[in-house]
Backbone as CSV, one residue per row, in Angstrom:
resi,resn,N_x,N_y,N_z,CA_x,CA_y,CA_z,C_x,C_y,C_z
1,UNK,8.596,-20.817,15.779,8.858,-19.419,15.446,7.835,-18.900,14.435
2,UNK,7.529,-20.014,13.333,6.421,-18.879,12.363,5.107,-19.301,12.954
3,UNK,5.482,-20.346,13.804,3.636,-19.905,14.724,3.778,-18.710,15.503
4,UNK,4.677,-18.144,16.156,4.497,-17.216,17.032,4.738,-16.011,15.850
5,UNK,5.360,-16.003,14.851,5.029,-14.861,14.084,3.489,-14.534,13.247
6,UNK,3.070,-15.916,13.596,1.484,-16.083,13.090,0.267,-15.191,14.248
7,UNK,1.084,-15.840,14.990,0.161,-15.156,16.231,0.318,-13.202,16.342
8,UNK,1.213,-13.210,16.271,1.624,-11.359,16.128,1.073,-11.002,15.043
9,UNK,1.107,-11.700,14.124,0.424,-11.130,12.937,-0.998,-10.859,13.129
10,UNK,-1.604,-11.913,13.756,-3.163,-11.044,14.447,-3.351,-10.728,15.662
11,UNK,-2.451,-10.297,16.319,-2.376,-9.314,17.358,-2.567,-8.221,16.562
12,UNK,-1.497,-8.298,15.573,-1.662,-6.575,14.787,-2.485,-5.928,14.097
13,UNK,-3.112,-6.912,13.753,-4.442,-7.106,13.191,-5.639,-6.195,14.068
14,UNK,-6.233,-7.424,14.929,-6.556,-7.206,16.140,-6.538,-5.471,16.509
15,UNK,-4.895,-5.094,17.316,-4.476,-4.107,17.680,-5.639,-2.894,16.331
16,UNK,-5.126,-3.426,15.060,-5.745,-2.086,14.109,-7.103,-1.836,14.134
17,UNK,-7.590,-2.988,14.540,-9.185,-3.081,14.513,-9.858,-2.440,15.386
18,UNK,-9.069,-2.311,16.851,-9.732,-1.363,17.448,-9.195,-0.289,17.963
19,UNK,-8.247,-0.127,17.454,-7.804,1.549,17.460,-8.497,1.991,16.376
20,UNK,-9.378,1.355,15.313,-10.162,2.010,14.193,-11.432,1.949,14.719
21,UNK,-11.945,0.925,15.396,-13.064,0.932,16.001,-14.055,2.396,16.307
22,UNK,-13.713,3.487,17.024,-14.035,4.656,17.320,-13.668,5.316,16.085
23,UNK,-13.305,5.142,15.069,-12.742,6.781,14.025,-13.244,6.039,12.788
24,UNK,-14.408,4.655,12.834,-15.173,4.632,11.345,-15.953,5.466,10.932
25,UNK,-16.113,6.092,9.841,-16.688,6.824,8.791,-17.830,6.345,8.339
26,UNK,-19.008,6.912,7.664,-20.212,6.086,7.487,-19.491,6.304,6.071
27,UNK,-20.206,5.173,5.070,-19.914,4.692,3.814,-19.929,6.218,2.780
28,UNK,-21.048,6.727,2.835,-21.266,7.940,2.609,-20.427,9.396,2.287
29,UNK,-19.716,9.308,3.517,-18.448,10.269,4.010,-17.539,9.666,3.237
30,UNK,-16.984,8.386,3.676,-15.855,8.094,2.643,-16.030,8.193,1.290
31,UNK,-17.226,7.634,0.675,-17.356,8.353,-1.192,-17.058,9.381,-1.154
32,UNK,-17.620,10.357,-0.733,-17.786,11.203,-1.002,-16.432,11.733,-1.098
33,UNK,-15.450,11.770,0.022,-14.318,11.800,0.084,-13.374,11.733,-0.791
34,UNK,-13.662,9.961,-1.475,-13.264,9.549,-2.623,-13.256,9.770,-3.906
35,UNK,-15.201,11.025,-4.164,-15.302,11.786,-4.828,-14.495,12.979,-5.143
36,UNK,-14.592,13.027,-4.326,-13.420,15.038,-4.007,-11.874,14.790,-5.009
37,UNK,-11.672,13.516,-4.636,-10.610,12.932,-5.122,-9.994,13.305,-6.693
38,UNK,-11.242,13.664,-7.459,-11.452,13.302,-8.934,-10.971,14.579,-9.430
39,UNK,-11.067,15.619,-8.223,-10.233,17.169,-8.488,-8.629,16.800,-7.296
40,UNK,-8.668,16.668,-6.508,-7.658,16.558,-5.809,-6.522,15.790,-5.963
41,UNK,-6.865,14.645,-6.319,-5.855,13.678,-6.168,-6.356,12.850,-7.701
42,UNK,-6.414,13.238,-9.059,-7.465,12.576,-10.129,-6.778,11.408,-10.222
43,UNK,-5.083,10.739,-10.176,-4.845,9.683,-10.858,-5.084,8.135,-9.888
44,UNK,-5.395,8.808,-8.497,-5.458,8.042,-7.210,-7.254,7.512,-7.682
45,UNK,-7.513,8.596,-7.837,-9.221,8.255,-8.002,-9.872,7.443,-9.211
46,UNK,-8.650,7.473,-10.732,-9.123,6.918,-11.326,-8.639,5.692,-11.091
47,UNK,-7.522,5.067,-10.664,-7.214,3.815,-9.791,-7.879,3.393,-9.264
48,UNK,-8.463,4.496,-8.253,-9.377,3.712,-6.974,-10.950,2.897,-7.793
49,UNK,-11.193,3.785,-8.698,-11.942,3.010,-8.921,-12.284,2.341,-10.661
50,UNK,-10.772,2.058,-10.701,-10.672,0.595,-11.507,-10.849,-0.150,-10.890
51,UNK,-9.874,-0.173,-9.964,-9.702,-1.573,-8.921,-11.170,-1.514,-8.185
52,UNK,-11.743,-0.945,-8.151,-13.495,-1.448,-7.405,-13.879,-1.911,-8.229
53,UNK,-13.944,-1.904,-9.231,-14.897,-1.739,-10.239,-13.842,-3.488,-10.930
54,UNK,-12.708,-3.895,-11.003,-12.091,-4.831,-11.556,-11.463,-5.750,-10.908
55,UNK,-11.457,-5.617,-9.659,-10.236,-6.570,-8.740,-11.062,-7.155,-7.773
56,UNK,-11.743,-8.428,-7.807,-12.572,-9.685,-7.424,-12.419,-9.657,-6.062
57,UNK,-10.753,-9.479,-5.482,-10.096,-9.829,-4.209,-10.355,-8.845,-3.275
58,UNK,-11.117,-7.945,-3.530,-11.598,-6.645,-2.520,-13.159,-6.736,-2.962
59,UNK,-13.375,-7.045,-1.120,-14.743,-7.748,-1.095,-15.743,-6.219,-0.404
60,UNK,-15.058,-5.611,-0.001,-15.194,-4.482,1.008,-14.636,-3.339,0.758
61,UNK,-14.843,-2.058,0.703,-14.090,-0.626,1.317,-14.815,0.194,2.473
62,UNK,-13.973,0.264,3.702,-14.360,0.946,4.686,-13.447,1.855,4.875
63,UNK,-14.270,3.267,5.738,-13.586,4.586,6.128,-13.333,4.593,7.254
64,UNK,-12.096,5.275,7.462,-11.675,5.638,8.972,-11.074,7.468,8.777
65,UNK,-11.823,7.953,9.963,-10.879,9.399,9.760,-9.790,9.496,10.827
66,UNK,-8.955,9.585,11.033,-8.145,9.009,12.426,-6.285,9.627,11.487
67,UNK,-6.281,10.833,12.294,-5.248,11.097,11.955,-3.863,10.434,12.963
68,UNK,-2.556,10.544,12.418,-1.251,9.769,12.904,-1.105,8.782,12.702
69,UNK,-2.325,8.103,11.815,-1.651,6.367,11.530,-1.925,6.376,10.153
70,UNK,-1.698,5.245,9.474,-1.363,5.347,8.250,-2.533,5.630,7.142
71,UNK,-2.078,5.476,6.237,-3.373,5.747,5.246,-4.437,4.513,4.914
72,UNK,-3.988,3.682,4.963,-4.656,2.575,4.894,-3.912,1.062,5.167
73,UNK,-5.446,0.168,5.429,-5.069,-1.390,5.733,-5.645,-2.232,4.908
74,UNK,-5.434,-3.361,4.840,-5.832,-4.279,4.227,-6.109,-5.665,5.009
75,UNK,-6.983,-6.420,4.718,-7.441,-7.823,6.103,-7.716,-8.943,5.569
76,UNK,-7.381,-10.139,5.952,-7.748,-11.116,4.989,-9.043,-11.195,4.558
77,UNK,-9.918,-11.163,5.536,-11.143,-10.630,4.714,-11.794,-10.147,3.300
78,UNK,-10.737,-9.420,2.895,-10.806,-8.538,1.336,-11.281,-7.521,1.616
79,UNK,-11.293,-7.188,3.138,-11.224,-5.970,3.601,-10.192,-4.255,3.268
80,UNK,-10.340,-3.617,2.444,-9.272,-2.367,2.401,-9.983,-1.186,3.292
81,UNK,-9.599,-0.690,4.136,-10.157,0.002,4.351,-9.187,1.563,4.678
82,UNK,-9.629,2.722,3.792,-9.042,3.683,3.625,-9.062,5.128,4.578
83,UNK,-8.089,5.670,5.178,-7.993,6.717,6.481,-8.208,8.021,5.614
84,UNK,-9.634,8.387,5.456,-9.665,9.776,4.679,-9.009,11.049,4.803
85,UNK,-8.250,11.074,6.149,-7.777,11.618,6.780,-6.276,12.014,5.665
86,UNK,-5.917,11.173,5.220,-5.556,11.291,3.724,-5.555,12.213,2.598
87,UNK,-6.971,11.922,2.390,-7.612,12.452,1.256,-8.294,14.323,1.389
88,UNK,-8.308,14.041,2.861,-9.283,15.650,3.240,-8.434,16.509,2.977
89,UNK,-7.320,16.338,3.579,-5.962,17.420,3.507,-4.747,16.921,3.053
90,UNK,-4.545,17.391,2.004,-3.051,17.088,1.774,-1.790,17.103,2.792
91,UNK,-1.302,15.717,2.848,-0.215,15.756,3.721,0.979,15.511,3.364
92,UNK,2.217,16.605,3.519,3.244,16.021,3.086,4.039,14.853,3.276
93,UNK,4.632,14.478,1.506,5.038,13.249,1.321,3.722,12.240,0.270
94,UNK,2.717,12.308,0.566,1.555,11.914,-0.189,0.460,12.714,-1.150
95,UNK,1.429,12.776,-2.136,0.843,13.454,-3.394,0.141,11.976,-3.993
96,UNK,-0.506,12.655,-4.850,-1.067,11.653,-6.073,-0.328,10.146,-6.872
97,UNK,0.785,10.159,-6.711,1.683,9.613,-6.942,1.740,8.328,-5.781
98,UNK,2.368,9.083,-4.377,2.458,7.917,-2.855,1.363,7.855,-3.029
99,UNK,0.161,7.399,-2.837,-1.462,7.340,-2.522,-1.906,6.292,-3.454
100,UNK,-1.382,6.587,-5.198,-1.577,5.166,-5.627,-0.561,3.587,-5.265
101,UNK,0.512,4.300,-5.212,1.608,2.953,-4.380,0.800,2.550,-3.046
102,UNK,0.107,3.297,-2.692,-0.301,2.683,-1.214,-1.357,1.905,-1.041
103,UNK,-2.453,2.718,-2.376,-3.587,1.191,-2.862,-2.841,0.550,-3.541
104,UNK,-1.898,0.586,-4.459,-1.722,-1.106,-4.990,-1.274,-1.816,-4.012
105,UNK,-0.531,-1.017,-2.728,0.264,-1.971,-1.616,-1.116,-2.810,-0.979
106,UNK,-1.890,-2.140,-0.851,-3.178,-2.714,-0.160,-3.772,-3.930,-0.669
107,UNK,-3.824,-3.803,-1.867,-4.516,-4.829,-2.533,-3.444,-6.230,-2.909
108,UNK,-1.796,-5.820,-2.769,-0.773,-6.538,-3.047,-1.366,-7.349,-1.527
109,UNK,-1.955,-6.969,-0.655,-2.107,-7.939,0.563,-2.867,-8.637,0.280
110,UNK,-4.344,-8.413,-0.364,-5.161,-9.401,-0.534,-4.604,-10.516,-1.239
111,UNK,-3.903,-10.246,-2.215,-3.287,-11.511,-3.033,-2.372,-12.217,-2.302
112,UNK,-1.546,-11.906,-1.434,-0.820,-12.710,-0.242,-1.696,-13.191,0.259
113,UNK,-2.848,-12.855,0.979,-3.434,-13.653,1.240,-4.039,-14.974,1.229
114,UNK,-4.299,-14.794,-0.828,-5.117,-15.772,-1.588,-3.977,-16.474,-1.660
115,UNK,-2.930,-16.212,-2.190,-2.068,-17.198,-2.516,-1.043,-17.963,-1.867
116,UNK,-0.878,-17.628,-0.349,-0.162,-18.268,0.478,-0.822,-18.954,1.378
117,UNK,-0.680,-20.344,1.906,-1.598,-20.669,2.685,-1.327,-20.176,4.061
118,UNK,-2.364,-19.891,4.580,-2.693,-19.386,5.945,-1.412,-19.581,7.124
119,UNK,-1.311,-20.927,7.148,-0.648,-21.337,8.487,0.780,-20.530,7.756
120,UNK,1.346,-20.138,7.201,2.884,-19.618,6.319,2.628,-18.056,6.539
121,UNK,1.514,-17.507,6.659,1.306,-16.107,6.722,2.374,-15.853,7.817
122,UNK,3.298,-14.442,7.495,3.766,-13.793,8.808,4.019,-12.429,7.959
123,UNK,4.180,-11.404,8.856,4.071,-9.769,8.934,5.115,-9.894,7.805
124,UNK,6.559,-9.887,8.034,7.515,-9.148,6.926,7.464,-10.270,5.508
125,UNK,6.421,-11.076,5.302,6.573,-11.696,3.997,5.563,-10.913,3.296
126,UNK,4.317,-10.268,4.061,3.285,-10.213,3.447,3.677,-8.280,3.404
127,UNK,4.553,-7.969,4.055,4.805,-6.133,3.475,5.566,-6.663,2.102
128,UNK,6.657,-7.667,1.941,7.272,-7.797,1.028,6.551,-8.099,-0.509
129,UNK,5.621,-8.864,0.096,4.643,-9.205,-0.711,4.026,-7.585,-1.838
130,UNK,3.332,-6.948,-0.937,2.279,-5.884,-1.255,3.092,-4.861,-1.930
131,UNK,4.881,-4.733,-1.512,5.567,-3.914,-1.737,5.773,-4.418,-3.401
132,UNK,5.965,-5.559,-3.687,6.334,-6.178,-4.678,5.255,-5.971,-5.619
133,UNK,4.013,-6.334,-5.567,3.114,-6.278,-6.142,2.494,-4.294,-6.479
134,UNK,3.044,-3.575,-5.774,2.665,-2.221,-5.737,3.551,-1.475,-6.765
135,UNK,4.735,-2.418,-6.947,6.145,-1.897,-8.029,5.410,-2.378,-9.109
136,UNK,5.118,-3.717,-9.209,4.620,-4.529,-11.106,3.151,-3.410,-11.150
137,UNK,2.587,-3.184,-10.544,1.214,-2.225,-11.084,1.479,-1.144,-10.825
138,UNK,2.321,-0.483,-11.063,2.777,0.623,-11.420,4.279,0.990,-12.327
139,UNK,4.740,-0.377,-12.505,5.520,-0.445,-13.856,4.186,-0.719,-14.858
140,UNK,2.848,-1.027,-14.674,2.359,-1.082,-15.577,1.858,0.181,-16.052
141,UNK,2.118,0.629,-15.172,1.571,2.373,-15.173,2.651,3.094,-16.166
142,UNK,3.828,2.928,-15.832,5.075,3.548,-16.650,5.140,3.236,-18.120
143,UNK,4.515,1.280,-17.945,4.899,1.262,-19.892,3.537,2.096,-20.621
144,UNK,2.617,2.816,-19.682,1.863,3.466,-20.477,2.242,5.285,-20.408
145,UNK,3.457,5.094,-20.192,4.014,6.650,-19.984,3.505,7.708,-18.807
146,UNK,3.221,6.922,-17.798,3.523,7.370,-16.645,4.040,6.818,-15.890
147,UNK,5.259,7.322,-15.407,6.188,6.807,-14.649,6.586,7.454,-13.154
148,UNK,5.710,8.900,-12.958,5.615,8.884,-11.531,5.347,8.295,-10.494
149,UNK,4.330,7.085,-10.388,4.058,6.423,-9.473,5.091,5.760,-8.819
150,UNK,6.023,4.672,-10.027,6.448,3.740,-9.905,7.813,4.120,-9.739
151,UNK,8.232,5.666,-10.083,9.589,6.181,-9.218,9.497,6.547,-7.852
152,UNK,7.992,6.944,-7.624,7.332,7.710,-6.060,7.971,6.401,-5.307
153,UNK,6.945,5.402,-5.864,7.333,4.112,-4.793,8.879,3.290,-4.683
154,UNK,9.533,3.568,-5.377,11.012,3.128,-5.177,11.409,3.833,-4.582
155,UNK,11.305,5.324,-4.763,11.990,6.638,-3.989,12.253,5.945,-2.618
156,UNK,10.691,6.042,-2.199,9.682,6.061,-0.685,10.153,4.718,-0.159
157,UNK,10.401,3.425,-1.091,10.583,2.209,0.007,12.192,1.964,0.279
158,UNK,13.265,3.204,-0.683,14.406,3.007,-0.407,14.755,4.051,0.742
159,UNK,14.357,5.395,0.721,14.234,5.787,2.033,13.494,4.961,3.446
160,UNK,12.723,4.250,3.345,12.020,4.040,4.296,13.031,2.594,4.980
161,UNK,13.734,2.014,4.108,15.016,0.819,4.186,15.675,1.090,4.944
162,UNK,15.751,2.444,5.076,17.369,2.948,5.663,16.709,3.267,7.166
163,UNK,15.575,3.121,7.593,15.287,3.262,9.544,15.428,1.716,9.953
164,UNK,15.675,2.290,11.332,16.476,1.065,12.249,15.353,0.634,13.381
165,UNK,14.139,0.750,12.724,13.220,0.441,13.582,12.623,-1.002,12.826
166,UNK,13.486,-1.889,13.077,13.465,-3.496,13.221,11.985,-4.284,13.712
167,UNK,11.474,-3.175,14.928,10.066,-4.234,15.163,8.817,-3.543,13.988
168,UNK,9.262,-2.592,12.854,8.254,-2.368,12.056,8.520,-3.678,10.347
169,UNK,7.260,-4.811,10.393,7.802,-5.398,9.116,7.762,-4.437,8.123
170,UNK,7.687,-3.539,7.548,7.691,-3.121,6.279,9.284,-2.402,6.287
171,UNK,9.634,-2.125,7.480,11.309,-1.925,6.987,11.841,-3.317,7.176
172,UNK,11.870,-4.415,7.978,12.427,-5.583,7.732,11.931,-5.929,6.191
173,UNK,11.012,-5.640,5.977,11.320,-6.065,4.211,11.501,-5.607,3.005
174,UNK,11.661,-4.341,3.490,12.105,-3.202,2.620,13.858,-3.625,2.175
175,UNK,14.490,-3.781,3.400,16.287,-4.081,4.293,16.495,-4.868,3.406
176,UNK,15.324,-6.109,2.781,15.379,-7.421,1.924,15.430,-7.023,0.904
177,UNK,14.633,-6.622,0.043,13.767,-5.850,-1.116,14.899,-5.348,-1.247
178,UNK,15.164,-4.201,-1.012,16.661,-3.318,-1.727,17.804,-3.398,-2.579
179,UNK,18.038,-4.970,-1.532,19.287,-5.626,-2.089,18.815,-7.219,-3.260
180,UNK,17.941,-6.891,-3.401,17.623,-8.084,-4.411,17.395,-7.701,-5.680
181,UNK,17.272,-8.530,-6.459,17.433,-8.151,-8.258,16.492,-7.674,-8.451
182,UNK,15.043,-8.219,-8.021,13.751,-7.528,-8.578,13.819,-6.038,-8.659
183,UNK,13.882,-5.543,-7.331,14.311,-3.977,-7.156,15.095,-3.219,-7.766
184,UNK,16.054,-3.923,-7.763,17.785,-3.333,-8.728,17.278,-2.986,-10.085
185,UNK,16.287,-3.908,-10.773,15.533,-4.301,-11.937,14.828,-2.728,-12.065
186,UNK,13.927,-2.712,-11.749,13.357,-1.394,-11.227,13.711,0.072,-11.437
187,UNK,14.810,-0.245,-10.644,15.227,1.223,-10.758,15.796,0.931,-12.029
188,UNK,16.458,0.281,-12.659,17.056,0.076,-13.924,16.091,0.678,-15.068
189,UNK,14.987,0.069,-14.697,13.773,0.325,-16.150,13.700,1.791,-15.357
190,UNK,13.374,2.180,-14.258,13.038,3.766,-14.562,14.152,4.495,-14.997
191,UNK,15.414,3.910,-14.858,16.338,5.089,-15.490,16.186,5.329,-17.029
192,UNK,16.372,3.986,-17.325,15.992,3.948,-18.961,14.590,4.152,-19.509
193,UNK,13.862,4.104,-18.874,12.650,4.268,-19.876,12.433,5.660,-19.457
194,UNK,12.319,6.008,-17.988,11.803,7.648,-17.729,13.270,8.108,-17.218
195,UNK,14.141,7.913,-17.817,15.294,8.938,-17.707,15.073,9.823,-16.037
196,UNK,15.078,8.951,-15.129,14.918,9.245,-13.951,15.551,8.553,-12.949
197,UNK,16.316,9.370,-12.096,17.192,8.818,-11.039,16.562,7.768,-9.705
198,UNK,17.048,7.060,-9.191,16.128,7.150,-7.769,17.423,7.019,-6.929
199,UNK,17.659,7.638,-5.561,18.933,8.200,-4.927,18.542,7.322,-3.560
């Protein structure tokens, strides 16, 4: 069974690689993109490029413009590669706030990566993974008195818990995530520290 969840896992892979295949961006376009950012989206941009500029485990950033799929992926590689499609136009639901939960989710993959061995890799450990890791770097965000991010992303992965679409891993590990202490934890510190609900 976790060989055949091994195997789906780079099918999906696979599958992303070339539905991106046709909608890459030259390097260029995406800075620039990423530039725009610094008025549009400033707290995403100054993230984006800490983490270039500080995080070893991202070997790569590539562009895709390709609207209806998500904002971004991540590959064992140390591949992130970001859907500007994103960034050009504001889309609802992804303010400044979702956009940094979604790079730390990205980069929460590379470290699944590094730290689990290969043959153990499967789809709903490694959303659980990125999801987990996207909450602690952005509670780190809160003990410096911002605490939008890290309510955005509890909001967003407790709504997203509640769909019944079973063959997507990031709600099978969301379904997990919810009901466990880490999370419970979470919302706890945002009530108390940013006097903020999450429903």
């Amino acid at each position: 069974m976790r060989y055949l969840l091994f195997i789906l896992s780079g099918l999906f892979f696979f599958i992303q690689a070339s539905a991106q295949k046709n909608s890459f961006v030259a390097d260029s376009i995406g800075y620039a993109a990423i530039k725009q950012c610094e008025q549009t989206f400033p707290q995403f941009y100054r993230e984006f490029e800490y983490i270039k500029a500080q995080d070893t485990l991202i070997k790569k950033f590539v562009f895709v413009q390709q609207p209806g799929t998500g904002p971004a992926f991540a590959s064992p590689k140390g591949v992130i590669t970001i859907n500007i499609s994103y960034l050009n136009k504001p889309k609802p639901n992804f303010d400044d706030n979702r956009l940094i939960v979604v790079l730390y989710h990205e980069v929460g993959h590379l470290h699944y990566f590094l730290t689990i061995d290969r043959t153990k890799w499967n789809p709903e450990d490694s959303e659980k993974a990125a999801f987990e890791y996207s909450l602690l770097k952005t509670k780190e965000m809160a003990e410096k008195n911002d605490c939008l991010p890290l309510a955005t992303g509890l909001k967003f992965m407790k709504l997203r818990s509640m769909s019944n679409d079973l063959q997507d891993a990031h709600v099978r590990a969301l379904k997990r995530m919810v009901n466990e202490p880490l999370y419970t934890g979470y919302v706890k510190y945002v009530s108390s520290k940013c006097n903020m609900t999450i429903k």
